[in-house]
N, C-alpha and C positions, 0 to 999 in steps of 0.2 A: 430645531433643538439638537447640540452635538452632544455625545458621551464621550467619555476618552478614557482610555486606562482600566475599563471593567473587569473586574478578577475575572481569571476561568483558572479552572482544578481540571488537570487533566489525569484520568483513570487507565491504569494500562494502557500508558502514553505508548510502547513501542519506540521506535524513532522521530515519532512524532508529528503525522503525517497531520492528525486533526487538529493541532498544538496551531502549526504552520500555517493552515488555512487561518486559523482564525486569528492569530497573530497577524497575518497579510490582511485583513481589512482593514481599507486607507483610514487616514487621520489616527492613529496609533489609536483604534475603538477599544481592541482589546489587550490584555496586557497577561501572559502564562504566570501565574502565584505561584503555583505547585505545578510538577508532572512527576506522577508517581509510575516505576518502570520496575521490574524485577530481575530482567535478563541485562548484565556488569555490561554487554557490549552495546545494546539498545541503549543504556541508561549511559554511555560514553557518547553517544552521536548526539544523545539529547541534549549533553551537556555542553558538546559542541557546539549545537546548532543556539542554544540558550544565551551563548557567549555572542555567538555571531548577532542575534537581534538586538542584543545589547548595547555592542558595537554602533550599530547602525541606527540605532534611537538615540545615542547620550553620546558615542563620543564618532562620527562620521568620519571625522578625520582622522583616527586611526586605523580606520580598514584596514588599510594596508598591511597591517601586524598579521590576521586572519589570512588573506588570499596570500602574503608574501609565505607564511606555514604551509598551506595547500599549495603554494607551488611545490613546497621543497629547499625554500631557502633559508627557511627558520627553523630550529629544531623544537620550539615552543609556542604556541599560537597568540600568548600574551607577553610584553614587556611591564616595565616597572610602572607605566602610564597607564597602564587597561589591567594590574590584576585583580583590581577592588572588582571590577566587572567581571571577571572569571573565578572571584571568588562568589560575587551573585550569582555566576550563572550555576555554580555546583552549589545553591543553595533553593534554587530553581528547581533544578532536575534532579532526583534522590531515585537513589536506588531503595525503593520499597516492594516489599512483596504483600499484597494485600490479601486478608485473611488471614495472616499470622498474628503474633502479639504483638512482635514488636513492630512490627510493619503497621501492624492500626495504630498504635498507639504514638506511633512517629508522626502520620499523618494527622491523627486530632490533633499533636499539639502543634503540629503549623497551623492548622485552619484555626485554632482556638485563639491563639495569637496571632495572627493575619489577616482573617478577615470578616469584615464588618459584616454580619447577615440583615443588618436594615439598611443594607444599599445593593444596586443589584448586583447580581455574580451569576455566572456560568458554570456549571458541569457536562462534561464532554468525557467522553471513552466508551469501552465497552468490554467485556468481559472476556478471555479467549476462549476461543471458538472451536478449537480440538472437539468436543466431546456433542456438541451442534452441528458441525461439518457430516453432509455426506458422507465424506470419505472418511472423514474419522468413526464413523458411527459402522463402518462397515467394517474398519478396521479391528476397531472395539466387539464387536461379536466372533470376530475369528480366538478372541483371548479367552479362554475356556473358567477363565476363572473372574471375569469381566461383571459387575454388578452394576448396572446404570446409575439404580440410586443413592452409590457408593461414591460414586465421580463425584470429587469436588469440585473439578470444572462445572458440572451444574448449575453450581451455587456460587457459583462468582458473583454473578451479579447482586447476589443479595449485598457484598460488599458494598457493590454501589448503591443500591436500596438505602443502605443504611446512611451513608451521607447526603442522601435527599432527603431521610428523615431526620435526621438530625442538626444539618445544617441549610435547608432550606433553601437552597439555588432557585435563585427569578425564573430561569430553563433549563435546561437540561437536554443533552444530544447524545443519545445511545446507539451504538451502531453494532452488528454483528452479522451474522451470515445466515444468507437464505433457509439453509436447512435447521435455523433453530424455528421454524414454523412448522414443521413435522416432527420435530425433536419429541418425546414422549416420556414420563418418568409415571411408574403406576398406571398406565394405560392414560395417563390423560396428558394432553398438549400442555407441553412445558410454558409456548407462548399467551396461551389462555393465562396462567399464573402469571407471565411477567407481564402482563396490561393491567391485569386489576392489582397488583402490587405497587407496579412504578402509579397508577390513577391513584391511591388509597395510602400511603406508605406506612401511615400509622398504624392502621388494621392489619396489616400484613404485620407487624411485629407487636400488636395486641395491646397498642395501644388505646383506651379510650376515657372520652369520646376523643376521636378524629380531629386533626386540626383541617384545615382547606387542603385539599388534594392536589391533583393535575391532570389537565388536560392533554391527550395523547396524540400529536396530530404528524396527519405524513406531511411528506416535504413535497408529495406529486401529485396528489388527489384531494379533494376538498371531502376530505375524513377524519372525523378526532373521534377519541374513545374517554369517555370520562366515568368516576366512579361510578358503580351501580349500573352502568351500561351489561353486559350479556356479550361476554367474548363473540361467540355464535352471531350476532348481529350487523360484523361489519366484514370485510372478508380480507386476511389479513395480506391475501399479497398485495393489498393497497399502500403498506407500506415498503415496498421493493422500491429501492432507486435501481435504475440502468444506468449506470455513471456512462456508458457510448452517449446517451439523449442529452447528455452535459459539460462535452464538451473533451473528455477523457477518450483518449485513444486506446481501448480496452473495455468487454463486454465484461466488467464486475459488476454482478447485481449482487446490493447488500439492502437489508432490512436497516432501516437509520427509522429511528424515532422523536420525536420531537415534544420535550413536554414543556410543557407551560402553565406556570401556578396559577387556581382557580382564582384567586385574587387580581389578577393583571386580566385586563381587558385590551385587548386589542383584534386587529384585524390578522385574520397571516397571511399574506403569498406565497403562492410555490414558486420553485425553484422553475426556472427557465431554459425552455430547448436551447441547444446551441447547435450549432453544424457538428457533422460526423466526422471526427479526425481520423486518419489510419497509423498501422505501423512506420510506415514510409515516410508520413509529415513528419514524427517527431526524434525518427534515428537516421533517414537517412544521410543527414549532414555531420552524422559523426566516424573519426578517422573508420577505414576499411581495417580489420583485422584479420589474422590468418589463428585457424585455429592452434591451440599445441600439440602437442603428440604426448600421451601417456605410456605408461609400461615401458617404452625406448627411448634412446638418447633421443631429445628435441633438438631441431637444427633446421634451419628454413629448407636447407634442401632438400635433407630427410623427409621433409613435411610436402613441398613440392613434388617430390621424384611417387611417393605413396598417394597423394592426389589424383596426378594427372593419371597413374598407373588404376588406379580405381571409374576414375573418368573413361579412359578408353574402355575397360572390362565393358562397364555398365552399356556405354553406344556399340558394344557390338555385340549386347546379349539383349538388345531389344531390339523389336520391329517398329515400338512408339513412335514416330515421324516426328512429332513434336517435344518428346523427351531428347530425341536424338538431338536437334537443335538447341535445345535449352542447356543439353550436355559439351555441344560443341560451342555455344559461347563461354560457358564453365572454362571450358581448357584452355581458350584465350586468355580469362582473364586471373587465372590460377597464377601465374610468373606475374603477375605485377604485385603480389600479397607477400609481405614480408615480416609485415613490424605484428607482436602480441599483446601488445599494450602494455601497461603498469598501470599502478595503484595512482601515478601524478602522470598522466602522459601529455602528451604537449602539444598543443591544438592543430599546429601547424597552418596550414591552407583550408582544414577544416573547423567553420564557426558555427554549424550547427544551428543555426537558425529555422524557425516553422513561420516558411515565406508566409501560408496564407492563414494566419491568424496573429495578429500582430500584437492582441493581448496577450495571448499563452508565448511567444517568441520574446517577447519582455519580460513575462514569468519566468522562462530559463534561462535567459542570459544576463539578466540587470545583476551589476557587482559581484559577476564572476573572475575565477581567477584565470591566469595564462595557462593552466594547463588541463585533460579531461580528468577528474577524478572518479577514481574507481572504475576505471574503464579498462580490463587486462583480460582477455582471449583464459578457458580455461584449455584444460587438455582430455583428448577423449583418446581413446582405442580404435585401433587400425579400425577394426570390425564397426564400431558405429561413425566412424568417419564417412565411409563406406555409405551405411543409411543416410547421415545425414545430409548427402552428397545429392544421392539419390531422393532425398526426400524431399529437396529445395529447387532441386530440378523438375522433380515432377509438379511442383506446386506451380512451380515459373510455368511452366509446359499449359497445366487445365485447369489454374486458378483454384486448387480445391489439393487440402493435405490430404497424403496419401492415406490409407489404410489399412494395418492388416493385413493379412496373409493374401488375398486376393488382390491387393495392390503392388505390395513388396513380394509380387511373383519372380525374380531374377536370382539364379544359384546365387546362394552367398549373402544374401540379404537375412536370411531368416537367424533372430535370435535365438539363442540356447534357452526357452522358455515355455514351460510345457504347455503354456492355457493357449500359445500361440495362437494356434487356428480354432480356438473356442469363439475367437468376439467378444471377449472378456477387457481383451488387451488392443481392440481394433485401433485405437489413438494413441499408443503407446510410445510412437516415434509423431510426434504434431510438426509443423511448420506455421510461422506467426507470417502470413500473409498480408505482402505490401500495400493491397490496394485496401484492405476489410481493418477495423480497430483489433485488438489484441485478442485471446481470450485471455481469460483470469489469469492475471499473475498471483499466485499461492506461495506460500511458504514451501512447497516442493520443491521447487527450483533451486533449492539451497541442496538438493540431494543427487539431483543430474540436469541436463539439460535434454532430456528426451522431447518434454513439451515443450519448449521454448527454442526451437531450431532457427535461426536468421535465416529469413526468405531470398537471400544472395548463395546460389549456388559455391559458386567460387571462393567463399573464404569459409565455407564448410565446418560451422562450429554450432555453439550454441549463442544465446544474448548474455551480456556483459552484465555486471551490476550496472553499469550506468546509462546501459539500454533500457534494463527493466525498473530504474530507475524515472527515465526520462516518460515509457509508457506509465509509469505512478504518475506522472507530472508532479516530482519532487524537481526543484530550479536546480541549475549545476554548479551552485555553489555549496550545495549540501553535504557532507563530506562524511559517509558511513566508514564508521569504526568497526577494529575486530576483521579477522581474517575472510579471506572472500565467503567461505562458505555463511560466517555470520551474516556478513554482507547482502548476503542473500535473500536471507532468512528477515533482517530485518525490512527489506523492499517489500517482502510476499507479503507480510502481516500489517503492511502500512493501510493506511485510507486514503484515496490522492488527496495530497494536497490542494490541488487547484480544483475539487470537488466540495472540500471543507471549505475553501474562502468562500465558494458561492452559498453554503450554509451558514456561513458565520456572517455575511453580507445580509442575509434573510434576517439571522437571528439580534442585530443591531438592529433591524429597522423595527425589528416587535419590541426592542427595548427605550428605542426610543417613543415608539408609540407610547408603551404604559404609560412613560413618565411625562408624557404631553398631559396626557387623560388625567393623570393625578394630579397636575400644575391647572387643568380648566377645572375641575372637579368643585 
C-alpha cells in the first residue's frame, strides 16, 4: 500500500530542519501544506528551500534556475518558467507568529481551506525552547524581575495543543529540549502537563465529553503514554533521542514525541542505530579556511605573521612534549591558509564528500550547486586567536578540549573574566573533536565561536555556517538567508534533517499501516 502527497503542518518550522526530513522520504510520501515561522530570516530560507522542492517535484528540468542563483550567476532564483512555483513556495512558507491574532487567525484559514481532516495529515514542530533550556532557565533567574509563570514561552505549546484539538492530525511529532523535563511552573513538572494534554486535548481545553485522544509513544523505547495513565508511571527520559545513536555526527539529545490518534491501530518501530559519525567524516572535505582578523586591518599576511608569532610564544612557553609537536605541525601548515571563504565559495578540488557512509554522502551532495554556500571564516581578536590556537593544539596533542584555568595555564591565555578560575566557565573555550561526534550545536554560536573551535590547529578559527551546517546534516544545497550571524542562529535551532527523514520514514510506515487495517477491516 503507497501514500503520496500526505499534508504535514509544520509549527515553528525555523529553517526547516523537520519540514526536510519528512519532505525527503522517497516516493514524494509527504508533501509541506503549511510551515509557519516568525523570525523574516528563518521564514526566507524556508521559503527558499520550499521553492527548491518544488522545483525538483514538478519542474526537474529547471533546476538549474536555483543552483545557477546559488552559484552567483543569477540575480533571482526564479525565471518567467518557475515563478508560479515561487509564488507556491511563498505561499507554503508564511511568516506567522503563533499565539498572536493575527498569526492564528492566518493559520486557521489555511488549514480551514486546505485541508481535508477525514484523510490523514501530519503535525510536526515544537514550541521554542528558551524558557525549557538549561541555560535559559539559568539565565532567566539572574533577571530580578523574571516571573516563570509569566513566560509565554511556557505556553507555546498550547498553540500547538490547540491545532491537535481542533483539527485532528492522524500524528503528530513534537520535539524540544531535554531540560523541558525538569522545566517546573507552580512547583509541578511542566512535562507532567504536556503528556496528559497532548493524551486528552479536549479536557485540557474543557471540553466535554472528550472526543478519542492520543497515544504518546517514544521513537527509542517501546513506551507510550495514554490518557488517564499517571505521568509518574513511565520515566520520562524514555523519550530522549541521542541523535550520535542515528546516525548524526553530534551528541544532540532532544525529548521528540510521537503521537498517535486512539483511533489508528497500528504496530510502531523505533528508529534504528546507525554507526557513529564524527566531526572529521562530515567537514573534513570542505575547503581549509584561515580565520579573519577582528579589531585590525585583515590581510592574509597580517593574519599569518600574528599566527605563527602566537604559535612560536605558545612552544616555548610549554614543557607539553606533545603540545610542542601538535604546535610545530601548526606552523607548518599556517602559510598554506589563505582563502576566508564567502557566502558562494567555490568548491575547487574540494567535493566534500562522507567516504564511509554512502547514504548520508548522497544526502549532501545530490543536486548541489558549484560552489560551498555559506561557508565564510568569521573574524576573531588577536587574544582569542591566541586560545584558539592553543586550544586545537592541545586537543590534537591529548584528544580531550582543554579546560579552564588549570589547562589554559600559559601567560596570556587567561581571559579578562572574573568567574575565570571559579569552574563556572571551565568549557568556555571547547574544541569539536575530529575523531568524537559534535557536541550540541545551539543557537549560541550565533553569538561567538568559543564552543565551536575547528579541531585543525593551523587555520585557527571557529566552524563556518556550513560546517555547522553539514554537523545538522542539512544537504549543501540548502542556502540559509540573512546575514551570517542569522545564519547561525538559524542552524543552532534546526533538528537534523537526516534525523527527521528517519522519523518521517517511521511515521509513513504507521500511516500506511492504519490504512491497510481500515481497507481489511
Amino acid at each position: 500500500m503507497t501514500l503520496k502527497n500526505i499534508p504535514v503542518v509544520d509549527l515553528f518550522a525555523g529553517p526547516g530542519g523537520l519540514g526536510e526530513g519528512f519532505s525527503s522520504v522517497s516516493g514524494n510520501a509527504f508533501n509541506i501544506l503549511v510551515s509557519a515561522e516568525k523570525d523574516p530570516h528563518a521564514h526566507q530560507t524556508l521559503t527558499m528551500r520550499a521553492y527548491f522542492r518544488l522545483l525538483l517535484r514538478n519542474r526537474p528540468d529547471q533546476l538549474s534556475v536555483y543552483t545557477d542563483y546559488c552559484n552567483g550567476t543569477q540575480t533571482q532564483p526564479w525565471n518567467e518558467d518557475t515563478k508560479e512555483l515561487w509564488c507556491q513556495a511563498e505561499n507554503e512558507a508564511r511568516l506567522i507568529e503563533l499565539g498572536s491574532e493575527l498569526g492564528n487567525a492566518e493559520l486557521d484559514g489555511i488549514l480551514k481551506t486546505k485541508l481535508n481532516k477525514s484523510e490523514p495529515w501530519v503535525l510536526i514542530g515544537g514550541p521554542p525552547c528558551q524558557a525549557y533550556s538549561l541555560v535559559g532557565r539559568s539565565r532567566n533567574k539572574g533577571k530580578t524581575d523574571y516571573v516563570a509563570e509569566n513566560d509565554h514561552r511556557h505556553f507555546l505549546y498550547k498553540e500547538y495543543l490547540r491545532i491537535i484539538k481542533d483539527y485532528r492530525p492522524t500524528v503528530f511529532v513534537m520535539e524540544n529540549v531535554k531540560g523541558i523535563l525538569s522545566s517546573q511552573i507552580n512547583g509541578e513538572l511542566i512535562f507532567n502537563s504536556i503528556l496528559k494534554d497532548l493524551s486528552d486535548p479536549d479536557s485540557a481545553f474543557g471540553i466535554s465529553p472528550p472526543r478519542c485522544g492520543y497515544r504518546i509513544h517514544s521513537l527509542v523505547k517501546n513506551v507510550e503514554f495514554k490518557r488517564g495513565d499517571a505521568p509518574d508511571s513511565i520515566d520520562p527520559r524514555d523519550f530522549i533521542v541521542r541523535s550520535e545513536e542515528y546516525g548524526i555526527p553530534q551528541a544532540r539529545h532532544r525529548v521528540i514525541l510521537l503521537g498517535v490518534r486512539e483511533d489508528i491501530t497500528i504496530k510502531k518501530k523505533l528508529l534504528q542505530r546507525l554507526g557513529t559519525l564524527t566531526v572529521a567524516d562530515v567537514i573534513s572535505g570542505l575547503p581549509p579556511l584561515r580565520s579573519r582578523l577582528s579589531k585590525v586591518l585583515d590581510s592574509t599576511k597580517a593574519w599569518k605573521d600574528m599566527v605563527l608569532e602566537s604559535a612560536a610564544y605558545l612552544n616555548s612557553n610549554t614543557s607539553d612534549k606533545l603540545l610542542q609537536k601538535s604546535l610545530g605541525k601548526a606552523i607548518k601548515n599556517i602559510p598554506k591558509y589563505d582563502q576566508t571563504g564567502s557566502l558562494q565559495h567555490p568548491m575547487g578540488k574540494f567535493q566534500g564528500g562522507v567516504s564511509n557512509n554512502s547514504n548520508l554522502n548522497k544526502w549532501f551532495t545530490s543536486n548541489r550547486p558549484t560552489v560551498w554556500l555559506n561557508h565564510e571564516a568569521r573574524g576573531h581578536m588577536e587574544s582569542d586567536l591566541r586560545r584558539y590556537l592553543f586550544a586545537a593544539a592541545y586537543a590534537e596533542a591529548h584528544s580531550i578540549s582543554p579546560k579552564g584555568a588549570e589547562d589554559f595555564n600559559i601567560d596570556g591565555l587567561k581571559p579578562n573574566h572574573k568567574n575565570w578560575e571559579s569552574g563556572h566557565f571551565s568549557d568556555r573555550f571547547r574544541v569539536q573533536l575530529s575523531d568524537k561526534p559534535a557536541t550540541t550545536v545551539t543557537s549560541h554560536i550565533s553569538k561567538d565561536g568559543h564552543y565551536f573551535i575547528h579541531y585543525d590547529p593551523a587555520q585557527c578559527r571557529s566552524l563556518t555556517v556550513r560546517e555547522a551546517a553539514r554537523i545538522q546534516t542539512f544537504p549543501d544545497n540548502y542556502f540559509f538567508q540573512g546575514n551570517r550571524t542569522q545564519q547561525y542562529h538559524q542552524v543552532g535551532n534546526a533538528v537534523p534533517p537526516y534525523l527527521a527523514w528517519q522519523i518521517g520514514e517511521l511515521v509513513h510506515d504507521l500511516l500506511k499501516q492504519s490504512v491497510t487495517s481500515k481497507q481489511s477491516a
